[in-house]
C-alpha positions in Angstrom: 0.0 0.0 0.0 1.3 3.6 -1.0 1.9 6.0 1.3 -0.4 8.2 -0.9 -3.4 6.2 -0.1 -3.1 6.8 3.7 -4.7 10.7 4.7 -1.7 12.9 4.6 -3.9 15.5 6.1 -3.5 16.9 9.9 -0.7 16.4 11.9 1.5 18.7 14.8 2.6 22.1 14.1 6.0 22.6 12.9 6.7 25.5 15.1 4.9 23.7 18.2 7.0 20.1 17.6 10.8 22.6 17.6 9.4 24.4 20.4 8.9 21.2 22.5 12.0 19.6 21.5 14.0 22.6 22.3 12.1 22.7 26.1 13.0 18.9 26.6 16.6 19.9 25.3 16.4 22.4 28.2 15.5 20.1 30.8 18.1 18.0 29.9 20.6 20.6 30.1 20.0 21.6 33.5 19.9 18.1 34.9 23.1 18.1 33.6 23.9 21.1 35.4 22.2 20.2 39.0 24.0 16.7 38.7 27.7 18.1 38.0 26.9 20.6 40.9 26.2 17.9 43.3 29.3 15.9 42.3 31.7 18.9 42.0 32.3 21.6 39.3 35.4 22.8 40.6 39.3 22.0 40.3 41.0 20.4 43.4 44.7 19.0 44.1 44.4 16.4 41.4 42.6 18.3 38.5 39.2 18.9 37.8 36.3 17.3 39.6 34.1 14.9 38.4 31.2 17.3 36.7 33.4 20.1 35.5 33.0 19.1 31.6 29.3 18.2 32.2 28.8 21.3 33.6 29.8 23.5 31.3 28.6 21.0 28.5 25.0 21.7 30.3 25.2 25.6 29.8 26.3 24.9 26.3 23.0 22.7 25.8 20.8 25.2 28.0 22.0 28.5 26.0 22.1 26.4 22.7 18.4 25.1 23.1 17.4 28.7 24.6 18.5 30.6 20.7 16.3 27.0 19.2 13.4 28.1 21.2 13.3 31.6 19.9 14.4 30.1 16.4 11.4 28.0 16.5 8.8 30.9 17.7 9.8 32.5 14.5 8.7 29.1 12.5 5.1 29.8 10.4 2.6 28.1 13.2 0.6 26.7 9.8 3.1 24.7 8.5 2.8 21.1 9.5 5.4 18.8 11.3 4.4 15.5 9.7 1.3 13.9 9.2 -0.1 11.4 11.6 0.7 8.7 9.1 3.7 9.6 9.0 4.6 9.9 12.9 2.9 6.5 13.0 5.3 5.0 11.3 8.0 6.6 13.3 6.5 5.4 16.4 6.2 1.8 14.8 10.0 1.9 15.2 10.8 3.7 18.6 8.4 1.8 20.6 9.8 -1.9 19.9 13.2 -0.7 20.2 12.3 0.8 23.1 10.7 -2.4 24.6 14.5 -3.9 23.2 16.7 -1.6 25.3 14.5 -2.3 28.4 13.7 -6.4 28.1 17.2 -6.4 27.1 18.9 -6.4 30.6 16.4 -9.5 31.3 16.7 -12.0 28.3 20.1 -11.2 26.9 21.1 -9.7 23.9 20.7 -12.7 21.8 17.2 -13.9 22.8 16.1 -9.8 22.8 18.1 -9.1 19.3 16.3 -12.6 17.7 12.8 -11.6 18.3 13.2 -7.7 17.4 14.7 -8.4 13.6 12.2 -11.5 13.3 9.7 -9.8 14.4 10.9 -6.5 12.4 11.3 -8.9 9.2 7.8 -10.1 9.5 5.7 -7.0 10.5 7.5 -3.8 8.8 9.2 -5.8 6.1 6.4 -8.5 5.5 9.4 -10.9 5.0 8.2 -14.7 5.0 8.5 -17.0 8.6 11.4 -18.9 7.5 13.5 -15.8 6.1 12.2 -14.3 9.7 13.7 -17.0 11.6 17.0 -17.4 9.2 17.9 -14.1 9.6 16.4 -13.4 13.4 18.5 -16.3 14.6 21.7 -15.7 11.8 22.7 -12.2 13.2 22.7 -13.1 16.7 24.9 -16.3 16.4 27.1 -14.3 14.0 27.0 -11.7 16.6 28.0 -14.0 19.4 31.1 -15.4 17.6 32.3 -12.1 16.4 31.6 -10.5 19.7 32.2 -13.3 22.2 34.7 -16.0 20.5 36.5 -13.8 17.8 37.3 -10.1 19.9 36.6 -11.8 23.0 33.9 -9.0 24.5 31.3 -10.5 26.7 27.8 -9.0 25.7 24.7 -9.1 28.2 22.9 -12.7 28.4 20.3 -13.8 29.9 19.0 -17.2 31.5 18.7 -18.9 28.4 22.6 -18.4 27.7 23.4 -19.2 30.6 21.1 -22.0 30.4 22.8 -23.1 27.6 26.3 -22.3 28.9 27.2 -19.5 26.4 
């Protein structure tokens, strides 16, 4: 199905999606800044403390963020962002890789890495089961012995590795 079929109309603001963006830049800059102030910002007998580079790399992200904010008031408030459509298939994306990064800790990177490209494959790509399953289980285990027997870096498993003694 073409994108063109699907309603391209309606959809968040241009000027309203920067502006947000910009504010959560913000935010993120002065946790930054509150975190390297609780830690230290300062020099002492051995060189600079722990947050003197996050520090200043927060005011660089507050004051950069602050000129994107009044960039972005200056952006027509008409003019549309993307269409829902659009920032649907965006979000078809973020949220299972999201789901990856957080199961990940719990199953392993192999088990976790298996079912996100199957299932990737199958849904997004509307790949057949058995090139699903090829490639789902292929990357990992080519993973694993480049990672694990080749450069010798141990990545995060889970209890079926270990299960299995990997």
């Amino acid at each position: 199905m073409s994108e063109a079929s699907h309603d391209q109309s309606g959809g968040p603001a241009h000027r309203t999606v920067e502006m947000g963006v910009a504010v959560a830049c913000i935010v993120f800059g002065l946790i930054t800044i509150i975190g390297s102030l609780q830690v230290g910002v300062g020099w002492d007998t051995t060189g600079p403390r722990s947050g003197f580079f996050p520090f200043y790399l927060g005011i660089v992200i507050v004051l950069s963020s602050l000129m994107n904010l009044k960039s972005a008031y200056a952006i027509d408030g008409e003019r549309e962002f993307a269409t829902w459509y659009q920032l649907k298939q965006v979000l078809a994306v973020i949220i299972p890789t999201t789901v990856y990064v957080f199961v990940l800790p719990y199953t392993g990177i192999y088990v976790a890495s298996m079912v996100l490209i199957g299932g990737f494959m199958m849904w997004l790509g509307k790949y057949p089961l058995y090139k699903a399953i090829i490639y789902g289980v292929g990357v990992p285990v080519g993973i694993y012995f480049m990672f694990e027997k080749w450069f010798l870096v141990p990545l995060p498993k889970g209890p079926i590795e270990y299960w299995l003694g990997l």
